[in-house]
C-alpha positions, 0 to 999 in steps of 0.5 A: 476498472478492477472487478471484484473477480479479477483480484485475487482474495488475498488482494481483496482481504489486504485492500479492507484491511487497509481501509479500516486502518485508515478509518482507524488513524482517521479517528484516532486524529479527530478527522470527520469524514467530511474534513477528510474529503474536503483534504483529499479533493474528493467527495464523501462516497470515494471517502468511504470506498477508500475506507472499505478496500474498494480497488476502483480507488485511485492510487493518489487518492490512498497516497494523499490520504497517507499524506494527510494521516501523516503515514506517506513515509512508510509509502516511500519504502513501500517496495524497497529493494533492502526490504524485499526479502524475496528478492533478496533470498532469490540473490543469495539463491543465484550466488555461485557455490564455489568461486574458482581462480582463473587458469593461467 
C-alpha cells in the first residue's frame, strides 16, 4: 500500500483534485453517497477516500466510479500515444537532420 511519503506531492495534489471532481460530478447527477457505494460494490468510508484522493483506492473502483459518472470514455484515451505530447516531441527530437541518398 502507497504511503503518503512515497508519492510525490504533485501526485498527491492530482489524486485530491480528482476526488473533488468526482464528488463534484456525483452531485451535480443527484447521486448520495450511499447510492454511489451501493453502485461501486463498496462501503461508504472507500466512497469517500476515493473523494479525498486517497491512493490505497483501488484502481477498478476509480474506473467504475468513471463508469457509473459516465466519465470512462475519457479513461480510454487516458495514455494514448496521439496525445502523448512528450512522447511525440521526443519522436520529432530523434528524426534525422538530413536524409542522404545511398552510395552507389
Amino acid at each position: 500500500m502507497p504511503t503518503a511519503q512515497s508519492i510525490p506531492l504533485a501526485v498527491v495534489h492530482t489524486l485530491r483534485k480528482l476526488g473533488r471532481d468526482l464528488a463534484i460530478a456525483r452531485r451535480k447527477r443527484g447521486i448520495s453517497t450511499a447510492d454511489m457505494a451501493a453502485r461501486l460494490f463498496v462501503s461508504r468510508d472507500t466512497l469517500w477516500r476515493l473523494e479525498r484522493g486517497d491512493p490505497a483506492v483501488a484502481l477498478g473502483t476509480f474506473a467504475t466510479a468513471a463508469f457509473v459518472l459516465q466519465l470512462h470514455d475519457r479513461l480510454a484515451s487516458f495514455a494514448s500515444p496521439a496525445s502523448d505530447d512528450l512522447a511525440l516531441s521526443l519522436d520529432e527530437s530523434r528524426l534525422p537532420k538530413r536524409i542522404r541518398r545511398p552510395r552507389k
